[in-house]
C-alpha positions as CSV (number, residue, x, y, z in Angstrom):
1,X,0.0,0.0,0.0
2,X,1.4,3.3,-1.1
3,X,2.2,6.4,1.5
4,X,0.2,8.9,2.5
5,X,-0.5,11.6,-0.4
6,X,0.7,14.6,3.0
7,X,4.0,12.3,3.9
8,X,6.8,13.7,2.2
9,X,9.2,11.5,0.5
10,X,12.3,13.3,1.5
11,X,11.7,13.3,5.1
12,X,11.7,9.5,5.3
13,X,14.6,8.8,3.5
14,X,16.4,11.1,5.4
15,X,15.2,10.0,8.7
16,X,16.3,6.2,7.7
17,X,12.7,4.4,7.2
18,X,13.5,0.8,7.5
19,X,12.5,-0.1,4.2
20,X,15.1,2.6,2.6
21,X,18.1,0.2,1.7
22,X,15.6,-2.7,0.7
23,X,14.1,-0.9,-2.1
24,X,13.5,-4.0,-5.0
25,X,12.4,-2.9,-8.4
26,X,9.0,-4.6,-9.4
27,X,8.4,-7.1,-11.7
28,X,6.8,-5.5,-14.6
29,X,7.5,-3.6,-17.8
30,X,7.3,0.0,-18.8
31,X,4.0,1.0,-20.0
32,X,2.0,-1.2,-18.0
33,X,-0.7,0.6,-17.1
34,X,-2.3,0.4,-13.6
35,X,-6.1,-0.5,-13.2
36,X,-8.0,2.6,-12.6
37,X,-11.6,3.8,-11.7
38,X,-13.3,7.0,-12.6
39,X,-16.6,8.3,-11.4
40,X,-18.3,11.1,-13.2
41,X,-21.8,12.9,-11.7
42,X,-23.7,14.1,-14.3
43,X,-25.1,13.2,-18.0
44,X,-25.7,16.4,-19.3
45,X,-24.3,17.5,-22.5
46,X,-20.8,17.2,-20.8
47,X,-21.3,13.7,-19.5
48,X,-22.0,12.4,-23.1
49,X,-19.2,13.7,-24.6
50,X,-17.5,11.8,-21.8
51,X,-18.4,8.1,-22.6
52,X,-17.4,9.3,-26.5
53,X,-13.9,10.4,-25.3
54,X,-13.9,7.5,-23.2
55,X,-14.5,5.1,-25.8
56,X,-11.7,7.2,-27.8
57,X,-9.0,7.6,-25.5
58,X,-9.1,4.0,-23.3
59,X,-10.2,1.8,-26.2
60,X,-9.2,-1.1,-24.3
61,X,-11.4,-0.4,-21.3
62,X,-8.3,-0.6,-19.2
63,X,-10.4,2.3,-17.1
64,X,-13.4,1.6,-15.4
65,X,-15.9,4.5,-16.1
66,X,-19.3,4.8,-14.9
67,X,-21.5,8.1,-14.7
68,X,-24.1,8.9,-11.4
69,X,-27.2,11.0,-13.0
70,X,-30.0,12.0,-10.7
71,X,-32.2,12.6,-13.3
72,X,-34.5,9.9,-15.0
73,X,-32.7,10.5,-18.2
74,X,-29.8,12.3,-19.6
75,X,-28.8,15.6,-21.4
76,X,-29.5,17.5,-17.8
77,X,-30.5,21.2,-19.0
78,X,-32.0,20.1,-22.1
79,X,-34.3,17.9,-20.2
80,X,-34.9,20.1,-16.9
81,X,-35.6,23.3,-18.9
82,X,-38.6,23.6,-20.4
83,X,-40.4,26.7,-19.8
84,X,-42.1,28.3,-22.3
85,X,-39.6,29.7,-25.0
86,X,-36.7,27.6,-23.6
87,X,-34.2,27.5,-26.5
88,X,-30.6,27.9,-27.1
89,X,-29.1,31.6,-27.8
90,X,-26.8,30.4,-29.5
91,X,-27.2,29.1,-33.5
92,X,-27.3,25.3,-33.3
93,X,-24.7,25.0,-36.1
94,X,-22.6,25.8,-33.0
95,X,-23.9,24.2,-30.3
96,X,-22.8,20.4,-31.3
97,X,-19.7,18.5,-30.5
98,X,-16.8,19.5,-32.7
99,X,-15.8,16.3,-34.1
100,X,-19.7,15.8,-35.7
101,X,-22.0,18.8,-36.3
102,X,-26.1,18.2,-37.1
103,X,-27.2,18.8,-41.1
104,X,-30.6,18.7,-39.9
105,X,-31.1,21.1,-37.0
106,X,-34.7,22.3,-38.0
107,X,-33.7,26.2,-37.3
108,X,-31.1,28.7,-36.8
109,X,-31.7,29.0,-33.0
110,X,-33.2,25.8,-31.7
111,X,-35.7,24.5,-28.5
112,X,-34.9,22.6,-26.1
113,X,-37.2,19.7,-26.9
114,X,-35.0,19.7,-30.6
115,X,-31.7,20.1,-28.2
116,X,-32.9,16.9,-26.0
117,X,-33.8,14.9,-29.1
118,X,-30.5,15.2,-30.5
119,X,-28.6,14.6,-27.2
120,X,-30.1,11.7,-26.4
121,X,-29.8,10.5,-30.5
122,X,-26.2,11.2,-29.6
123,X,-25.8,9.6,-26.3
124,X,-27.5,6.2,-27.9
125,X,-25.0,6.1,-30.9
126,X,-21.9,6.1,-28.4
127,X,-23.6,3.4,-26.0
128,X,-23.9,6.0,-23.3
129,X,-26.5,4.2,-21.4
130,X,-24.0,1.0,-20.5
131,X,-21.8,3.9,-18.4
132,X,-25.1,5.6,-16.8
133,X,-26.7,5.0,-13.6
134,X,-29.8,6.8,-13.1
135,X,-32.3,8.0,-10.7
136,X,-29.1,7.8,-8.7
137,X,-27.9,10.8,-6.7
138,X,-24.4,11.6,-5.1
139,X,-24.7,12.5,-1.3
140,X,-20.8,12.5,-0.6
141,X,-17.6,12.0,-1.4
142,X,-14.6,11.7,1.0
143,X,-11.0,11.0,0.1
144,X,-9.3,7.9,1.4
145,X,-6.1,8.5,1.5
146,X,-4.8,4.8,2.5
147,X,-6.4,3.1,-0.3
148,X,-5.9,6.0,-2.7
149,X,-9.2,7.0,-4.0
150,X,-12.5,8.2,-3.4
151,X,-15.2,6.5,-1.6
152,X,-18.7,8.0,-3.0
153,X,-22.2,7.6,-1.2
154,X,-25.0,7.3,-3.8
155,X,-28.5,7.1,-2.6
156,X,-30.9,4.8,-5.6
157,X,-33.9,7.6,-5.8
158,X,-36.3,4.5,-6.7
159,X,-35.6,2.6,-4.2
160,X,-34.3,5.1,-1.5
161,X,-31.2,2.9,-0.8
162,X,-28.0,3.6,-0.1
163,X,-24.8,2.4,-2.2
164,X,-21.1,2.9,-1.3
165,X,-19.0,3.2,-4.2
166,X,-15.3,4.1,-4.9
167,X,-12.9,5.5,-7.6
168,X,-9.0,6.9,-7.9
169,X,-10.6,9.6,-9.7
170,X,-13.6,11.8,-9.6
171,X,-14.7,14.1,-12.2
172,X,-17.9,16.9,-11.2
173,X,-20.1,17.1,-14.2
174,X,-22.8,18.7,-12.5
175,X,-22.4,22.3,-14.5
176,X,-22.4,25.6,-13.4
177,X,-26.1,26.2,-13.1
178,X,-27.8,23.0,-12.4
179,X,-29.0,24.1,-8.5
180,X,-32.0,25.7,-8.9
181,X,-33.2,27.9,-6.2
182,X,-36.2,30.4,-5.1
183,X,-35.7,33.6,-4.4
184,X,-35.2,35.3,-0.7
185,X,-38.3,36.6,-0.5
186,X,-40.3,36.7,2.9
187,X,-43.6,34.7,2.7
188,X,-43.1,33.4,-1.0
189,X,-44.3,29.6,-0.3
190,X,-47.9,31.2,1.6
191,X,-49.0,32.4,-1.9
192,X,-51.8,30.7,-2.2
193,X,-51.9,31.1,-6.2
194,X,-49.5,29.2,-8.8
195,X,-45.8,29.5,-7.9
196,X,-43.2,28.1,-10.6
197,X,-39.9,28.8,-11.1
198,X,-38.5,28.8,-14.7
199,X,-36.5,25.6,-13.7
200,X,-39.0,23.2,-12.5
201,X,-42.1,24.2,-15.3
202,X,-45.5,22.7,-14.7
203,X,-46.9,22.2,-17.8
204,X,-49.8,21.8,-17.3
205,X,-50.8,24.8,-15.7
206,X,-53.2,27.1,-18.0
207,X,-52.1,30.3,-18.1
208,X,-55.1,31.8,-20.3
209,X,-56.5,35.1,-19.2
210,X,-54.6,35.0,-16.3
211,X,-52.8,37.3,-14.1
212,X,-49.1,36.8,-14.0
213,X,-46.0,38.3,-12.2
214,X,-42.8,37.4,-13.4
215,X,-39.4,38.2,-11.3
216,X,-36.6,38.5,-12.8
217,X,-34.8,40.1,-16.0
218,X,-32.5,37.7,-17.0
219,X,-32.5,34.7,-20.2
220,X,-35.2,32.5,-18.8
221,X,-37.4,35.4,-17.9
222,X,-36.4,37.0,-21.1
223,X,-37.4,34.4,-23.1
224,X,-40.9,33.6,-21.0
225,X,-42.2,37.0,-21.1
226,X,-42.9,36.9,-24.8
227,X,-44.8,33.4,-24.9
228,X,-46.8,34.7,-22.2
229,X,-48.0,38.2,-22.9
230,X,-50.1,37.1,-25.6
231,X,-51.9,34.8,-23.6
232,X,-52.4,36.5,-20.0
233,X,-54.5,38.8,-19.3
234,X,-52.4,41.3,-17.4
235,X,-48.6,40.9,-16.5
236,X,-46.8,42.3,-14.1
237,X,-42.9,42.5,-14.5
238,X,-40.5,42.6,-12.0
239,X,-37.2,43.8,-13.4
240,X,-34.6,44.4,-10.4
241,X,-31.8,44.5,-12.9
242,X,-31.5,45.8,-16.1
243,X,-29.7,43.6,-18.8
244,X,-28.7,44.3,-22.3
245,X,-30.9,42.8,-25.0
246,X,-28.9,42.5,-28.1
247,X,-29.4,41.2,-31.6
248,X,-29.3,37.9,-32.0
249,X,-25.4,36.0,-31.9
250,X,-24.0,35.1,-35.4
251,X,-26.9,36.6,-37.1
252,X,-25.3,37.3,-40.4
253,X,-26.2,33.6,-40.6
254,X,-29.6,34.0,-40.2
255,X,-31.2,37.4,-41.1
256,X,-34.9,36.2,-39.9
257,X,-34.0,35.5,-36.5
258,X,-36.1,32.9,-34.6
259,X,-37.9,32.8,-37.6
260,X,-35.5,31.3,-40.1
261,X,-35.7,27.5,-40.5
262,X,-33.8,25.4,-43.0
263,X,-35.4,23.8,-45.8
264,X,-35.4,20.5,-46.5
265,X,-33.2,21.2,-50.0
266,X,-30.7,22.6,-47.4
267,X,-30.2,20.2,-45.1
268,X,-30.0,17.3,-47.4
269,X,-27.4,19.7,-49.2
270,X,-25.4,19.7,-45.9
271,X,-26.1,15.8,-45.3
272,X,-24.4,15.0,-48.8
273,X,-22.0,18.0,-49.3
274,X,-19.8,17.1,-46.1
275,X,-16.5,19.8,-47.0
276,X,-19.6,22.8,-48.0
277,X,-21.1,22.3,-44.0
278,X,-17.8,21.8,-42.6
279,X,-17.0,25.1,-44.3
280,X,-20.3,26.4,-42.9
281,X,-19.9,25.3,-39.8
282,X,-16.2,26.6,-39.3
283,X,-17.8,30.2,-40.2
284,X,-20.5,30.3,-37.7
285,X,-17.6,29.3,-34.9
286,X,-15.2,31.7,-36.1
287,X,-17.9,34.2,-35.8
288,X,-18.5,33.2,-32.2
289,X,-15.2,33.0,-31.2
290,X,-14.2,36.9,-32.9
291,X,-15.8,39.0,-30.0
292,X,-13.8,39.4,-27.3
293,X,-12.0,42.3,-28.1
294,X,-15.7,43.3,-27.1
295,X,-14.8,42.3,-23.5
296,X,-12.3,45.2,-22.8
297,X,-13.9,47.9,-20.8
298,X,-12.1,50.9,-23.2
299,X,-11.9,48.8,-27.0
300,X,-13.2,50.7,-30.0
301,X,-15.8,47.6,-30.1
302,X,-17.4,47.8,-26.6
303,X,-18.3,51.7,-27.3
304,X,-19.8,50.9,-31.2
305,X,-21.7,48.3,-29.3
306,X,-23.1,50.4,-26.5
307,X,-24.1,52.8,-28.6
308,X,-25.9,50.5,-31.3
309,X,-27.7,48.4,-28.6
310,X,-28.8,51.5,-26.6
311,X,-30.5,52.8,-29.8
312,X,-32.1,49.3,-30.8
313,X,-33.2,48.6,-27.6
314,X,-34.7,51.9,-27.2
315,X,-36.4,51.3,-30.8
316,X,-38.1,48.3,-30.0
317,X,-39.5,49.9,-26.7
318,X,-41.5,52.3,-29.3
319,X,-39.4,55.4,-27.3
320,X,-41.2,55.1,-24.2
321,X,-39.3,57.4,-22.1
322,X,-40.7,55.9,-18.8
323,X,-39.5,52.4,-20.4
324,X,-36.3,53.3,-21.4
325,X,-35.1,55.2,-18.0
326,X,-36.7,51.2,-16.5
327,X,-34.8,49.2,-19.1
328,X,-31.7,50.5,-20.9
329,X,-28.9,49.7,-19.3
330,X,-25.8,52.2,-18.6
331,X,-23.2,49.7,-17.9
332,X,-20.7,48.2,-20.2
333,X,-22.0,45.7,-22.7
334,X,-21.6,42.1,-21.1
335,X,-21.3,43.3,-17.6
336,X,-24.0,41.2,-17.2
337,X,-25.1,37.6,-19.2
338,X,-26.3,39.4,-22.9
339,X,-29.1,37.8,-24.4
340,X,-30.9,38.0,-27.9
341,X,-34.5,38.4,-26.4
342,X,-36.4,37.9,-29.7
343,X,-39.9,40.0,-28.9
344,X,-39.0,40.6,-25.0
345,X,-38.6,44.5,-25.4
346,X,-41.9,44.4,-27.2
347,X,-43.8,42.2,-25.0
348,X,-42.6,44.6,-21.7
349,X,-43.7,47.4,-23.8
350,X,-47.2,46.2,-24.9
351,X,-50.7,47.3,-23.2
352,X,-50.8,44.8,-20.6
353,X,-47.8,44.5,-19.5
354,X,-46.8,46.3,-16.4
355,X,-42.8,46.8,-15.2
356,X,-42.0,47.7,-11.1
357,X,-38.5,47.9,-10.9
358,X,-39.0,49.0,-7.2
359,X,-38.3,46.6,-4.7
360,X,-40.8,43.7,-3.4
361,X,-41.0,43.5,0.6
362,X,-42.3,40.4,0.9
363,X,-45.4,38.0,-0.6
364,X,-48.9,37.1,0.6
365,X,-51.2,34.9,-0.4
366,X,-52.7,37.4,-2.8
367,X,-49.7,38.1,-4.6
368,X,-46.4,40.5,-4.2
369,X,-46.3,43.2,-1.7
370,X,-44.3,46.1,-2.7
371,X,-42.2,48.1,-0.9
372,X,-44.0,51.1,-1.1
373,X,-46.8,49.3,0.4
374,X,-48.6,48.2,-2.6
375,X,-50.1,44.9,-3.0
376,X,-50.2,43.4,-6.8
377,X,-52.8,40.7,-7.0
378,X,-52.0,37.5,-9.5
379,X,-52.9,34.0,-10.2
380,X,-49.9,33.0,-10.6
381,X,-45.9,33.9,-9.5
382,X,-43.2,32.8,-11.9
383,X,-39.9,32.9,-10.3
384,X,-37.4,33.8,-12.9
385,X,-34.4,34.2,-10.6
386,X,-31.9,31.4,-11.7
387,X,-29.5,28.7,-10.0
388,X,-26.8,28.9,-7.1
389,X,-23.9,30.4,-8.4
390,X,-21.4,29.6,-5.9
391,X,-19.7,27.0,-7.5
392,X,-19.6,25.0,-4.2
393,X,-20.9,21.7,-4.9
394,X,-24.0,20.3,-3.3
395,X,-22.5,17.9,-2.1
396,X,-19.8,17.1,0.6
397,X,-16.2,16.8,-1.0
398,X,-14.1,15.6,1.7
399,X,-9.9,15.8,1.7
400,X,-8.0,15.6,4.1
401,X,-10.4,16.9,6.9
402,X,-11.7,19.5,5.0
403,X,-14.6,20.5,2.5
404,X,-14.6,22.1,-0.5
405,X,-17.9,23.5,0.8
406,X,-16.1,25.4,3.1
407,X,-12.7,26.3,1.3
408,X,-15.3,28.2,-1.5
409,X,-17.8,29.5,1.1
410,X,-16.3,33.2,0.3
411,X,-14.9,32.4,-3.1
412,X,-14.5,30.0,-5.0
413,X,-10.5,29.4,-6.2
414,X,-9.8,27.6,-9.0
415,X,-7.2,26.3,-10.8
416,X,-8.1,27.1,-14.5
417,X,-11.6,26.2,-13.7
418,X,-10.9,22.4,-13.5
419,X,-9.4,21.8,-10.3
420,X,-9.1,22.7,-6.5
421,X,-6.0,22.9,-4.4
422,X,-6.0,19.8,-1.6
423,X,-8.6,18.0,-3.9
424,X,-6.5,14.7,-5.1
425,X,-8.0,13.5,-8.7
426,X,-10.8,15.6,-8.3
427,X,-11.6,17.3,-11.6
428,X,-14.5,20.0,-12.3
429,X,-16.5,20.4,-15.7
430,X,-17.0,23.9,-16.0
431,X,-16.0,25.2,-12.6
432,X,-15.1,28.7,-11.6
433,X,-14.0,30.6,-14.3
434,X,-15.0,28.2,-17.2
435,X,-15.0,30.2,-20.8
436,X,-19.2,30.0,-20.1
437,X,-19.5,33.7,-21.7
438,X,-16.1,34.2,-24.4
439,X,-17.1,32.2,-27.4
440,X,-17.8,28.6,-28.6
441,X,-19.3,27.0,-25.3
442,X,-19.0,22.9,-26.5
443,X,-15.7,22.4,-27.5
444,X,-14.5,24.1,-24.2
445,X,-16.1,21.4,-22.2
446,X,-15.1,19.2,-24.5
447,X,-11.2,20.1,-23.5
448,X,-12.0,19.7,-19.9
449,X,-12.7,15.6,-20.4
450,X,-9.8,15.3,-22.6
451,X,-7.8,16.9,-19.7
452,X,-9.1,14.9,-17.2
453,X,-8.1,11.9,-19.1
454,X,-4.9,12.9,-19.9
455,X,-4.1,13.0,-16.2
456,X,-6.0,9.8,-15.6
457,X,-3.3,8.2,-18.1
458,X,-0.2,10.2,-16.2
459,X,-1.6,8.4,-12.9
460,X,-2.4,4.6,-15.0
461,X,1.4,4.9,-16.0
462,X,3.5,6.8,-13.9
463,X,3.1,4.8,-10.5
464,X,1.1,7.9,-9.5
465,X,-1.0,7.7,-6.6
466,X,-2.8,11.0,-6.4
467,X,-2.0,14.7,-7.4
468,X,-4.1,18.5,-7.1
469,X,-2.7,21.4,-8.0
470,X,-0.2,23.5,-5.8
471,X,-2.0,26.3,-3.3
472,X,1.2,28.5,-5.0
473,X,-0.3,27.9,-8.6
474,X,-3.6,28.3,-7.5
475,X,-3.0,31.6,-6.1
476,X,-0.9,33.0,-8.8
477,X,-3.5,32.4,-11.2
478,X,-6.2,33.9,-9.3
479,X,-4.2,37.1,-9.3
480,X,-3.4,36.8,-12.9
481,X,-7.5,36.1,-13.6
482,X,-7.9,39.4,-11.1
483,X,-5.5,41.9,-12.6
484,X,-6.5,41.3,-16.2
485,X,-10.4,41.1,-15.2
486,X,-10.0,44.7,-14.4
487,X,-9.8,45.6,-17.3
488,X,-12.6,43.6,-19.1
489,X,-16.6,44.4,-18.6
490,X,-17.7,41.8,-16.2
491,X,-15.6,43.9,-13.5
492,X,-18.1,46.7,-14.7
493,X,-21.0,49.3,-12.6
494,X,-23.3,46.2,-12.5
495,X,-24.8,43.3,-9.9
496,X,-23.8,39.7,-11.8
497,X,-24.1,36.4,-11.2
498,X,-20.6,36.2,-12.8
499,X,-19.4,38.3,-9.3
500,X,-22.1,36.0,-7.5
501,X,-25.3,38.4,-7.5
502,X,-22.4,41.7,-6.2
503,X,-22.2,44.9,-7.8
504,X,-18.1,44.9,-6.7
505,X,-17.1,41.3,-6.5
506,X,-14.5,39.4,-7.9
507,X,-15.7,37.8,-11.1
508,X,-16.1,33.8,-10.5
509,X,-18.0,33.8,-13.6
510,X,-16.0,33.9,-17.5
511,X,-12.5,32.7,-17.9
512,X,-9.4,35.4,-18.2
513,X,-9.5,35.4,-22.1
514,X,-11.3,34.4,-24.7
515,X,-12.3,30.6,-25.8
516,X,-9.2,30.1,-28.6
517,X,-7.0,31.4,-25.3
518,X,-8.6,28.8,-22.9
519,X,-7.8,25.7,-25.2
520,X,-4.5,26.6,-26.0
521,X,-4.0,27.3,-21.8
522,X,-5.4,23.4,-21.7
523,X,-4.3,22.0,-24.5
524,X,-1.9,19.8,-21.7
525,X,-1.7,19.7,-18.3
526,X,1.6,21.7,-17.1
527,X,2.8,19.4,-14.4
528,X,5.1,21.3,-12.7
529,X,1.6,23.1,-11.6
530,X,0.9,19.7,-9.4
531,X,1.9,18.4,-6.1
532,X,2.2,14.6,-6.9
533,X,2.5,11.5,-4.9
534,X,3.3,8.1,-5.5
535,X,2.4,4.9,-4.9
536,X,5.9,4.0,-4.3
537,X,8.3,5.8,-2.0
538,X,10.6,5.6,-5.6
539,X,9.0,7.6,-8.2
540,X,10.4,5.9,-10.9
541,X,9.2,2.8,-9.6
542,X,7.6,2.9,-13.0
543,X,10.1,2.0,-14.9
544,X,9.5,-1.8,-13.5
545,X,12.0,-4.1,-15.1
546,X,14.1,-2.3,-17.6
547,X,12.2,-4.2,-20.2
548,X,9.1,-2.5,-22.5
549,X,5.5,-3.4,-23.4
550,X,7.2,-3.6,-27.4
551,X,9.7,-6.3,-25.9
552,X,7.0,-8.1,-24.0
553,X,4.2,-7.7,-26.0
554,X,5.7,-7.8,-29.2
555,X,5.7,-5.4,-32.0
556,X,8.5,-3.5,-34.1
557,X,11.9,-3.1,-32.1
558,X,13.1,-0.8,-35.0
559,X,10.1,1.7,-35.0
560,X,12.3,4.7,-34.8
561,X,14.5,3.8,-38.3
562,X,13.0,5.7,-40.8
563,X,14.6,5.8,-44.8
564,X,13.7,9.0,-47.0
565,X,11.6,7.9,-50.1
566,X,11.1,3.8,-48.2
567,X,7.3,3.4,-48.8
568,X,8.1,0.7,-45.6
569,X,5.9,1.3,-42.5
């Protein structure tokens, strides 16, 4: 049994351990790899990708891989969203996994029932429901540090029992807004009305000349508002931020908006014509990923774009002074989450719709009670108001003595989004700081399962028994992310859920660049970023018996001869 991962090597040698001068080398080859186990929550859009890259990188199943979803089914927000209007902002041409893209997405900007469909057409071609356990939920996790890996408490939702399982390494697939939560409002549950919130949508509620209040301005309200001011009778909009509504993203590519679908002629075009939709493809990513300069507080960019938002925005609210004072935001461009709100601005400024941006004291069981003492009467309260964005996980993560919970109860500290100082293989999909709001979303999360692999091949062959990053590397970062986040607009005059709901906070939110400067930054792990430990007191106890898996296993001893013009192999 391998060391401690806190005892340090050089202390025992020096301090004579008996076993010091006894050191024998082990009786295998170089490049045998050790078995492994990895545990993933979460099959989401993330955790899919997964059992592909799986499948990809450790053909030969030397890795044990298994994924805990608490969910009946899999793609997580695409099956958990579905309030009215739920779709992606984003065109769909760019919203698919980078090695296979989707001829026949129906529209530019797709729903969410289209987003599920295709998931889960996706997840069934790579066999993802061999690695999936569902209706299973993660309670725990706490880091054994004799045997080397995790030991995991999973409760089986159908049956309510409990399962103990283990792993050397565990990757969090969870995502970054995945905890829904009400809002902090006195008396909310004695409304005696409907109350939803935009992440657990009752469908079957009726919603026909009804009266509705909505709270919050941000993409789920912002996309709800529209499908419901139509139907309702009155609506009354609470707007306690204001948020920039912008045309849609990549929109040269589609000129109708929300209302531009592909023919059939096109699709089947795309289907046969492989190099013509990679070529389309490649432009509607290029055009996502050429923004950031946007980002910078001061760019030539950020003031055209103020200025040509401000003007549409106050456009399609028909000039209504009283509207636009409510609405129009005065902080940078992207201080806050941007969103395309096809009809929002319209809806907010139609005949019956109301918009309080004053604050609400507290709820009864008539409806919302203001704080100037007025009482708005509604059939129904949709809460609008989002997920926990702490980044602490919802879960215990034990090391050591300590929780994760607790290290990131005042801010969450990264290293590069994926990983936590004092957290041995334990690896985060889109954790603090995650390229979320800087470009192409996909093949970012993509990169983070190829680097959690890569280390789970660095620990298979290189007698490694655990490794996190330094605190050193974890701090220089976080002043790195800090200085340069100065000058960039999420450090702007407004409240964000990038700083954690704080007008002043530091930004946990987008990475410290753009998308293209986040894969090439985790393109590799840099290793001399880690604290490792190994199994052996000898780190190159890998090296086994001076022999290689070639010699044992057979293959060509001369593979490094090469002959210009030799058509050999």
């Amino acid at each position: 049994m391998g060391r401690s991962c806190n005892t340090n090597v050089r202390d025992v040698v020096e301090n004579g351990d008996a076993n010091t001068s006894s050191y024998k080398y082990p009786q295998r080859y170089l490049g045998q790899a050790r078995s492994i186990r990895i545990v993933m929550v979460g099959a989401g859009v993330t955790g899919i990708a997964a059992v592909k890259l799986y499948k990809d990188t450790f053909p030969d199943r030397e890795v044990e891989f298994l994924i805990y979803e608490k969910n009946h089914d899999i793609t997580g927000t695409w099956l958990e969203n579905r309030y009215p209007g739920c779709a992606c902002d984003v065109p769909a041409h760019a919203y698919s996994y980078s090695w296979e893209g989707n001829p026949r997405w129906s529209r530019a900007y797709v729903g969410a029932t289209e987003l599920y469909d295709y998931y889960k057409r996706r997840a069934s071609q790579y066999g993802v429901e061999e690695f999936v356990r569902l209706n299973h939920r993660i309670t725990a996790i706490n880091w054994d540090d004799k045997s080397g890996k995790w030991t995991i408490d999973v409760t089986d939702l159908k049956t309510g029992t409990s399962i103990k399982d283990e792993a050397e390494i565990f990757i969090n697939g969870a995502g970054f807004l995945n905890n829904w939560r009400w809002p902090d409002i006195a008396g909310l549950h004695d409304f005696k009305g409907k109350l939803l919130h935009s992440a657990n949508w009752d469908d079957s509620y009726e919603f026909q000349n009804k009266t509705v209040a909505i709270i919050g301005s941000g993409s789920s309200a912002i996309q709800i508002v529209p499908q419901l001011q139509p139907v309702v009778s009155h609506m009354t909009s609470i707007n306690r931020s204001k948020t920039w509504i912008t045309p849609e993203f990549a929109a040269e590519f589609a000129p109708e908006g929300r209302t531009a679908f592909f023919s059939e002629i096109q699709k089947d075009n795309w289907e046969r014509n492989k190099d013509e939709y990679l070529q389309y493809r490649k432009r509607i990513e290029s055009s996502m990923n050429n923004f950031f300069s946007m980002q910078f507080k001061d760019s030539e960019l950020q003031k055209t774009v103020f200025e040509n938002f401000s003007k549409t925005m106050k456009e399609r609210l028909g000039h209504n002074e009283d509207l636009i004072k409510k609405l129009v935001p005065d902080f940078e461009v992207g201080c806050r989450r941007i969103t395309p709100g096809h009809g929002y601005l319209e809806a907010l400024a139609s005949h019956n719709v109301t918009v309080r941006t004053d604050p609400i004291a507290g709820v009864t069981a008539e409806g919302l009670k203001m704080a100037d003492g007025s009482v708005i009467a509604v059939d129904a309260i949709i809460c609008a108001t989002g997920f926990d964005t702490s980044y602490r996980p919802s879960f215990p993560v034990v090391a050591f003595g300590k929780d994760l919970r607790d290290l990131w109860q005042d801010e969450p500290k990264s290293y590069f989004s994926i990983a936590a100082a004092g957290l041995p293989n334990y690896f985060i999909m889109s954790g603090p700081n995650f390229p979320l709001a800087n470009g192409c979303l996909i093949p970012c999360l993509e990169n983070n399962i190829k680097y959690a692999y890569a280390t789970a091949k660095k620990i298979q062959y290189d007698g490694i028994k655990c490794l996190w990053p330094k605190q050193e590397a974890v701090d220089d970062y976080q002043e790195y992310k800090d200085s340069l986040m100065d000058d960039l607009v999420w450090t702007g005059s407004c409240s964000s859920w990038y700083k954690n709901g704080k007008r002043d906070g530091k930004v946990w939110g987008p990475w410290s660049g753009s998308s293209l400067h986040y894969l090439e930054v985790m393109s590799k792990p840099r290793w001399e970023d880690y604290e490792i430990r190994y199994l052996s007191r000898n780190r190159y106890d890998f090296l086994g018996n001076g022999r290689t898996r070639l010699e044992i296993e057979g293959g060509d001893l001369a593979y490094y001869i090469r002959e210009p013009g030799a058509t050999l192999v």
